[in-house]
Backbone bond lengths (Angstrom), bond angles and torsions (degrees), N, CA, C in turn:
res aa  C-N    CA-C-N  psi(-1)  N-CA   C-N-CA  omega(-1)  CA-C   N-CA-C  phi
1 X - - - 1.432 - - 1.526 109.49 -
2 X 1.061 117.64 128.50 1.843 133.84 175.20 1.152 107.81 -81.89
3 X 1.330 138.63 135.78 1.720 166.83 -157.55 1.670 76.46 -96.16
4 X 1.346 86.89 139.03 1.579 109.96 148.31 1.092 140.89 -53.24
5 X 1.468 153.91 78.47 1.284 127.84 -158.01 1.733 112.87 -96.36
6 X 1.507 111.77 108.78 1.205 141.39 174.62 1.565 93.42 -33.18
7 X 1.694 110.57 132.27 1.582 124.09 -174.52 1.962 85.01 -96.02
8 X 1.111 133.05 116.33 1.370 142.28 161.24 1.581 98.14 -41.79
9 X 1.479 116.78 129.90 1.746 108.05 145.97 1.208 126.57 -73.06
10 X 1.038 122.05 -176.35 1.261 141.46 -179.99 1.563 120.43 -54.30
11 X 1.000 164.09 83.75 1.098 127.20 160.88 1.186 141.41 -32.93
12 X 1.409 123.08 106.05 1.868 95.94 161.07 1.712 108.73 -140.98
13 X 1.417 118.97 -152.64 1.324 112.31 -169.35 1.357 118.10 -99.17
14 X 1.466 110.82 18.83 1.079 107.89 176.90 1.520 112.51 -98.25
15 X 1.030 95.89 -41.30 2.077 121.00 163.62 1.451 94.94 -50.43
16 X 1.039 139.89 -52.76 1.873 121.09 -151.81 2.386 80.40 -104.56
17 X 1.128 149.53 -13.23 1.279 115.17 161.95 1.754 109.93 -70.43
18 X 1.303 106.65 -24.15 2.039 103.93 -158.31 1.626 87.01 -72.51
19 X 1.576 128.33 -31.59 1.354 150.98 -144.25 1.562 86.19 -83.76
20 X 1.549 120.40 -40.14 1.248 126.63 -172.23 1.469 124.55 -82.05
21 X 1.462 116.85 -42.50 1.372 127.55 158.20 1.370 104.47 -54.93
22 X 1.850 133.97 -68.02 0.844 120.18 -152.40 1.566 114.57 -56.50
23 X 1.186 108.56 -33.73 1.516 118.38 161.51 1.175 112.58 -26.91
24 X 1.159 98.80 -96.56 1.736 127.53 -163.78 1.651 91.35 -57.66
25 X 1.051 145.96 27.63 1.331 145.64 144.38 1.409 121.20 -91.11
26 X 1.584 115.04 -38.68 1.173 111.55 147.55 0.961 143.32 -104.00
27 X 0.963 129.87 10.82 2.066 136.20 179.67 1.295 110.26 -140.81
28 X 1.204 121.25 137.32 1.920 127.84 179.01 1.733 92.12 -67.52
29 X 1.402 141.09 -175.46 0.944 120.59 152.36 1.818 98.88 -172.26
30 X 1.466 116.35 -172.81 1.388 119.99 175.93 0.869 115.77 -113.41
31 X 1.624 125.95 155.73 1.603 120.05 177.87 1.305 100.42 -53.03
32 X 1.256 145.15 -93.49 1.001 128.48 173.93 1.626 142.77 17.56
33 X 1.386 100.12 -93.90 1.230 89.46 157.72 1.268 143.35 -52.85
34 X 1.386 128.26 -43.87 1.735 136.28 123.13 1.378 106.97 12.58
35 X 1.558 119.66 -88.95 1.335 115.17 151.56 1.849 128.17 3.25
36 X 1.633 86.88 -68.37 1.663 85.37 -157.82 0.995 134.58 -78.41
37 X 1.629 96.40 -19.45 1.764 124.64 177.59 0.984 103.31 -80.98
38 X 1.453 151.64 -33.23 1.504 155.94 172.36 1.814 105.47 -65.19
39 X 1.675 96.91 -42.35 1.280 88.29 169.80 1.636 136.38 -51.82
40 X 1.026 102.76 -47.67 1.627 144.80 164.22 1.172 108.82 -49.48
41 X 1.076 122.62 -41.68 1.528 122.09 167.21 1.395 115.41 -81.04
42 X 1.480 128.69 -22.77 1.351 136.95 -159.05 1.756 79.45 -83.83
43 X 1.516 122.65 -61.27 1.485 140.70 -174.19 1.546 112.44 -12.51
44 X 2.042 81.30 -68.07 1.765 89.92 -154.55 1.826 98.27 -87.70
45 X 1.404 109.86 7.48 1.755 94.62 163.67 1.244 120.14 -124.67
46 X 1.426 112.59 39.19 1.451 123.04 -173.33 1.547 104.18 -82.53
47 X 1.138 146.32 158.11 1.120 139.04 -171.73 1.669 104.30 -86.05
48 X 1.112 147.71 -164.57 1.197 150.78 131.15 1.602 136.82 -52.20
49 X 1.576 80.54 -43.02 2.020 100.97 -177.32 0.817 90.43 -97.74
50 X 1.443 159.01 58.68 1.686 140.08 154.12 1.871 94.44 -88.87
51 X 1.537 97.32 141.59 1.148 114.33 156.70 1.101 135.30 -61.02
52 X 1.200 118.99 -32.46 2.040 144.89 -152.33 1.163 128.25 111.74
53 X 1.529 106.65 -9.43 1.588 111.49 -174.14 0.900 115.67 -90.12
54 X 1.775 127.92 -16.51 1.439 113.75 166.36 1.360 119.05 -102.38
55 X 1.588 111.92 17.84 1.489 124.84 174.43 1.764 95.27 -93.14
56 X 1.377 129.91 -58.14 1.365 128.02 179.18 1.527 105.51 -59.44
57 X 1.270 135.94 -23.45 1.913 139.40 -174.86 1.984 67.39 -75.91
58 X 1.217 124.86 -90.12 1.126 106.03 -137.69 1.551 121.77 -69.79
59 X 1.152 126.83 -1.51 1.373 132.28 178.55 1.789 113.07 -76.42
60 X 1.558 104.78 -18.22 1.435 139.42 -175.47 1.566 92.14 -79.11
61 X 1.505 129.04 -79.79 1.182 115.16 -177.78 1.581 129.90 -70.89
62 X 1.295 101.77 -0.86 1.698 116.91 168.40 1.272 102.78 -61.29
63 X 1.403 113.90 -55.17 1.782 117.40 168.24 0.949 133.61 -42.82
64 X 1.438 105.99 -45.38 1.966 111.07 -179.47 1.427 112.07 -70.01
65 X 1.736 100.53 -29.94 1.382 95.03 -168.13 1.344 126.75 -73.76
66 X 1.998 98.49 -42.83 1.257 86.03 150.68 1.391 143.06 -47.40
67 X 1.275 136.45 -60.83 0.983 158.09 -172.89 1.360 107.76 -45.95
68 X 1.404 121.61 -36.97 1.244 127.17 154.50 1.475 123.50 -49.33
69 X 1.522 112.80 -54.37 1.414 119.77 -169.81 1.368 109.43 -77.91
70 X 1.620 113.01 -4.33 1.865 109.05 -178.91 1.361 85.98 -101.73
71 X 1.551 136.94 -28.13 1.420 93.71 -178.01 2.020 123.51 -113.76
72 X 2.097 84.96 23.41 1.393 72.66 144.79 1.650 120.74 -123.02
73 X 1.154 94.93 58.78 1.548 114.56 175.66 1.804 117.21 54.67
74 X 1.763 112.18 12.88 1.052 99.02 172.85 2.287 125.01 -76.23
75 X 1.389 77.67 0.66 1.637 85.14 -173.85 1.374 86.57 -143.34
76 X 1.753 104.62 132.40 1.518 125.56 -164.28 1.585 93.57 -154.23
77 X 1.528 126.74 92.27 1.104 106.43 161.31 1.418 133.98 -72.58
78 X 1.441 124.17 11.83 1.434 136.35 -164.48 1.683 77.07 -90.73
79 X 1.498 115.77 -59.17 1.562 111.01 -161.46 1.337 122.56 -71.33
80 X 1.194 118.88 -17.43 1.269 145.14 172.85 1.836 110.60 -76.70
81 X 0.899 104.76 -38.04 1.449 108.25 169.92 1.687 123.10 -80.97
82 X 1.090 97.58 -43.36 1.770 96.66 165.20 1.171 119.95 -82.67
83 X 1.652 116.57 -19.95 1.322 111.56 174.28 2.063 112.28 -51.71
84 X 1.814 84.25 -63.08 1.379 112.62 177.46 1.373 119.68 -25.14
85 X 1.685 102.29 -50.79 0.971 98.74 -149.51 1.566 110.11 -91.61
86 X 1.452 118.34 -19.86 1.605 134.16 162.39 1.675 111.56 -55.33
87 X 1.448 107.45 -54.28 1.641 98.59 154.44 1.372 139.57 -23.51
88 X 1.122 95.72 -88.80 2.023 109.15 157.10 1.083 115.93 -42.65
89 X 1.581 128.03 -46.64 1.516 108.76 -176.60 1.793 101.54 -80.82
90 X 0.963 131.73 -16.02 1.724 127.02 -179.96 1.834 98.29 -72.76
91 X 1.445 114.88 -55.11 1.463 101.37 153.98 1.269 154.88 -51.97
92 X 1.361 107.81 -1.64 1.433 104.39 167.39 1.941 101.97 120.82
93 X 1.210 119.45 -31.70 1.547 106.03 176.81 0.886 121.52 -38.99
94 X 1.212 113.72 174.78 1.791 133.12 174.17 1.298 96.39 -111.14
95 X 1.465 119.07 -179.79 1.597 135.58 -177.48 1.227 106.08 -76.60
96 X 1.223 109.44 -49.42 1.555 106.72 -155.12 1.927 88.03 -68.16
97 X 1.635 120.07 -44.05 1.158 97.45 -176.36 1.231 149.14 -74.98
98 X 1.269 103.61 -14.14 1.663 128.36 158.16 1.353 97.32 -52.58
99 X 1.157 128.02 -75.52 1.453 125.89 -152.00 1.819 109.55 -54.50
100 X 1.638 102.12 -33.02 1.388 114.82 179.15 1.550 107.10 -44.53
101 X 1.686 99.89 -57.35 1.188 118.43 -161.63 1.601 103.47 -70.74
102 X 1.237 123.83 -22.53 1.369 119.27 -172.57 1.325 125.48 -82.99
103 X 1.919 106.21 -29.45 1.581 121.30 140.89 1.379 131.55 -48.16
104 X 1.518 118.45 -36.05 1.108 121.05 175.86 1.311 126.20 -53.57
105 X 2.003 100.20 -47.35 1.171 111.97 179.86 1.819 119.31 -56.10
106 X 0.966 116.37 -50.49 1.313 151.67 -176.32 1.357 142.48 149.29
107 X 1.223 108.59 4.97 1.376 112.17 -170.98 1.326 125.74 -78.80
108 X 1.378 127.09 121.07 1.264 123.10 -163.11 1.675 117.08 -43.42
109 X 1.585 124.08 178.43 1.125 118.91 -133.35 1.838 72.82 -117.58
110 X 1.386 120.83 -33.02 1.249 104.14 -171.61 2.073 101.95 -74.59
111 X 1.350 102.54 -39.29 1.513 117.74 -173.10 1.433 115.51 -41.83
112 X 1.808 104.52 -40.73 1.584 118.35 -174.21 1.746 105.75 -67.26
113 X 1.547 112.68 -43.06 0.906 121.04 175.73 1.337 138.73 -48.96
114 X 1.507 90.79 -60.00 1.611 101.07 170.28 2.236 118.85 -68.18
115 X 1.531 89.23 -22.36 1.547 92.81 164.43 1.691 113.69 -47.44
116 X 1.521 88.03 -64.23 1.845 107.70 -162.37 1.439 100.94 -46.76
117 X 1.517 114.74 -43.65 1.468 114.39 -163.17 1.168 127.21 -63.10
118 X 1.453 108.30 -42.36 1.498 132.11 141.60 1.519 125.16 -35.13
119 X 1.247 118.17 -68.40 1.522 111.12 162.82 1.670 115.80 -49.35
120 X 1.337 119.78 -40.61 1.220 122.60 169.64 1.586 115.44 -59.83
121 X 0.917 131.69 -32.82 1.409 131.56 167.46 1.370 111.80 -61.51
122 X 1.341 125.37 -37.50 1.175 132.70 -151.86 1.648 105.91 -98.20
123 X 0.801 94.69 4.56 1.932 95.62 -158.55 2.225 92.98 -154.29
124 X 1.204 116.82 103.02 1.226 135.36 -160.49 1.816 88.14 -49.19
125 X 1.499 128.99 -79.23 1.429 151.41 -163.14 1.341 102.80 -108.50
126 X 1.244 130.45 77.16 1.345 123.03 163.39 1.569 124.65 -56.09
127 X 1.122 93.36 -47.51 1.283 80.69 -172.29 1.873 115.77 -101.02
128 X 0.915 86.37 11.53 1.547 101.12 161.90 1.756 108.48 -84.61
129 X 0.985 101.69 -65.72 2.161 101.39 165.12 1.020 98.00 -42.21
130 X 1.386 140.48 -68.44 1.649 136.30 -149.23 1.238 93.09 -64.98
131 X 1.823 138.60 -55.17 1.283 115.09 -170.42 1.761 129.53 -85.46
132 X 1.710 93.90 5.05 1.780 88.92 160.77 1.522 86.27 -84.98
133 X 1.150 150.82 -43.30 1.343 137.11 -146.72 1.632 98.57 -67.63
134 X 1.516 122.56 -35.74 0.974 110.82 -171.30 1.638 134.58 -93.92
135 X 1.216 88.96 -22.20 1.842 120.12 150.33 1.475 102.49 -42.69
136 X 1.499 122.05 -79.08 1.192 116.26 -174.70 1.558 128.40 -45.93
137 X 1.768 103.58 -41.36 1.798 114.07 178.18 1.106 109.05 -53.43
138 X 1.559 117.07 -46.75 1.708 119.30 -160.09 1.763 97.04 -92.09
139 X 1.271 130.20 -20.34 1.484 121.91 179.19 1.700 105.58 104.36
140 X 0.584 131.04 5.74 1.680 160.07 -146.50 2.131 95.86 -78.81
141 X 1.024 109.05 129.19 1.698 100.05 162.33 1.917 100.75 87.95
142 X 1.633 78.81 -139.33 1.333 101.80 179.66 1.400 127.88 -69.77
143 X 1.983 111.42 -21.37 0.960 136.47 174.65 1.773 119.15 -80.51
144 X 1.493 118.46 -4.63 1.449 135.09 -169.72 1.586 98.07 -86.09
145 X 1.634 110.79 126.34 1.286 116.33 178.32 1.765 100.39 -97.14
146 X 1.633 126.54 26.70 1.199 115.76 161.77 1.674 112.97 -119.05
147 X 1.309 111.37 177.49 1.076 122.78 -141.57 1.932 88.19 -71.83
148 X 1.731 104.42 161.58 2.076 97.83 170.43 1.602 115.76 -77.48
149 X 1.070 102.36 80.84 1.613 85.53 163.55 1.476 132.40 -102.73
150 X 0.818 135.03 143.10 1.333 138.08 -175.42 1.413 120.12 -54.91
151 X 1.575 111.82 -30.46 1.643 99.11 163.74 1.401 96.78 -94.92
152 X 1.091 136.29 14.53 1.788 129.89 160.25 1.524 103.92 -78.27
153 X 1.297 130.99 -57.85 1.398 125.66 147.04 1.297 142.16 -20.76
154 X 1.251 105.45 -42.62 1.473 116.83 -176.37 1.691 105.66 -90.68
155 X 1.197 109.39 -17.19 1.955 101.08 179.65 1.603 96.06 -107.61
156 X 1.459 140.83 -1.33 1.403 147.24 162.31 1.151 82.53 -67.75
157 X 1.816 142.94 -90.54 1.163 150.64 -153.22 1.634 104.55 -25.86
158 X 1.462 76.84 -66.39 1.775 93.22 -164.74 1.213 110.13 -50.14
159 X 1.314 122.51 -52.43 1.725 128.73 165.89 1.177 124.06 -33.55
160 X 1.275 117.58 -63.11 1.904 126.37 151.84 1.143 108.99 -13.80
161 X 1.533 111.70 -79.65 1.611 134.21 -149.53 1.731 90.62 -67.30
162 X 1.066 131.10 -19.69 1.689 125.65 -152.74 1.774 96.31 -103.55
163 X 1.750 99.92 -26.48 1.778 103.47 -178.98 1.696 100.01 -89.28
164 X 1.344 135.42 -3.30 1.579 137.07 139.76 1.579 89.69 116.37
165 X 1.674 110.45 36.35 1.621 110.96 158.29 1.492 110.39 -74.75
166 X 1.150 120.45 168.04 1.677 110.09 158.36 1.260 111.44 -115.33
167 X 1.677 103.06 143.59 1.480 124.03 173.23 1.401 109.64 4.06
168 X 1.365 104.82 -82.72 1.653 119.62 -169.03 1.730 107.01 -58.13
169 X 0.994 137.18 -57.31 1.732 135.16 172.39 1.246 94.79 -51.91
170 X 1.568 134.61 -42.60 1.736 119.99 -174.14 1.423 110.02 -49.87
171 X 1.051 106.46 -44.42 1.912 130.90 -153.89 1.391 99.16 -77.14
172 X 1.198 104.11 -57.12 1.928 110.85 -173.61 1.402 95.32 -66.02
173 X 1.382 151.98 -52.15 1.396 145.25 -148.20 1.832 80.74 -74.04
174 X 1.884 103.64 -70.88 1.572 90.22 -161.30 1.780 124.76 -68.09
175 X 1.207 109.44 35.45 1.327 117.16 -167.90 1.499 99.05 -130.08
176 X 1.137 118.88 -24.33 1.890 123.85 -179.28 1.986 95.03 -77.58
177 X 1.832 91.03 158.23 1.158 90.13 -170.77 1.733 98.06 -110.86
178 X 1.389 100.98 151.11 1.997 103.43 -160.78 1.589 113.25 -56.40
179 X 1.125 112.94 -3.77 1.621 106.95 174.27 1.609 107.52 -67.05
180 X 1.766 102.36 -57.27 1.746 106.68 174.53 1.582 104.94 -41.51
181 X 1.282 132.60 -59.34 1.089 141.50 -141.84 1.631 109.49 -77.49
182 X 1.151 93.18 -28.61 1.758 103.06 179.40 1.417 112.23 -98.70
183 X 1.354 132.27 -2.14 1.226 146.97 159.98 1.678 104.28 -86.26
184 X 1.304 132.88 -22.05 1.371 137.53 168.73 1.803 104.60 -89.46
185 X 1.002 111.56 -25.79 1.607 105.28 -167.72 1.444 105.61 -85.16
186 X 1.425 107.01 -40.42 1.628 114.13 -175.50 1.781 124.46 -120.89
187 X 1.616 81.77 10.81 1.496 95.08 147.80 1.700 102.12 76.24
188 X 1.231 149.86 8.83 1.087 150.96 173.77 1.188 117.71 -52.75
């Protein structure tokens, strides 16, 4: 038996704005990325026989559309970046990896920055919170319901150091005993 082969529609610009709301109904997102997913959509309904001209028509209204949706404030990478980045740090990241992650997304390199610094103002030890937060997620330390062993220590460490804690904050979190730690997490 032979598979069906699905007849592609059409592209046009009415398909990649509904493509754009429906989006931005569910996910916050960046111009950027905005970009890429539209791209992606432009991709998989391109015809076969296109010349380029209806790949450059649509890269044209990829623009407007964005450009539309940033200035009616449905795409804000300022908000998207502090959102982001309070997320991740309530989960347990470190700085350096937030910020990774905030480049990834798209957010400019000065934008991520001036985010972090801000959250850093706002929050005494960031990344001191993020690594009891993350001690606690993974079971790590004082929070580990297995037995102390010393190579149990040594692959906790390593785990830390690999989520972009440093050495010394790895050591001090898994070396405190969970009373301190739960008086830092929930603030007592």
């Amino acid at each position: 038996m032979e598979k069906e082969v699905k007849k592609k529609r059409p592209l046009s610009r009415d398909y990649l704005v509904r493509a754009t709301y429906s989006y931005l109904q569910r996910f916050a997102t960046t111009e950027k990325n905005l970009r890429a997913v539209l791209g992606r959509k432009v991709h998989r309904r391109m015809p076969e026989s296109d010349d380029g001209e209806l790949q450059a028509t649509a890269m044209v209204w990829i623009d407007e559309i964005v450009q539309k949706a940033v200035t009616q404030n449905l795409v804000n990478d300022r908000q998207y970046a502090e959102a982001k980045a309070r997320s991740l740090m309530r989960s347990g990241n470190s700085t350096r990896t937030i910020h990774q992650k905030l480049l990834a997304k798209g957010i400019a390199a000065s934008l991520a920055t001036e985010v972090m610094a801000a959250l850093a103002e706002e929050f005494e030890d960031m990344d001191f919170l993020a690594a009891v937060k993350y001690a606690r997620k993974r079971r790590f330390g004082a929070f580990s319901i297995r037995h102390d062993g010393n190579e149990l220590v040594e692959k906790e460490l390593a785990s830390m150091c690999r989520a972009g804690f440093s050495y010394a904050l790895a050591n001090r979190i898994l070396m405190m005993p969970r009373e301190e730690l739960e008086d830092i997490l929930y603030g007592l």
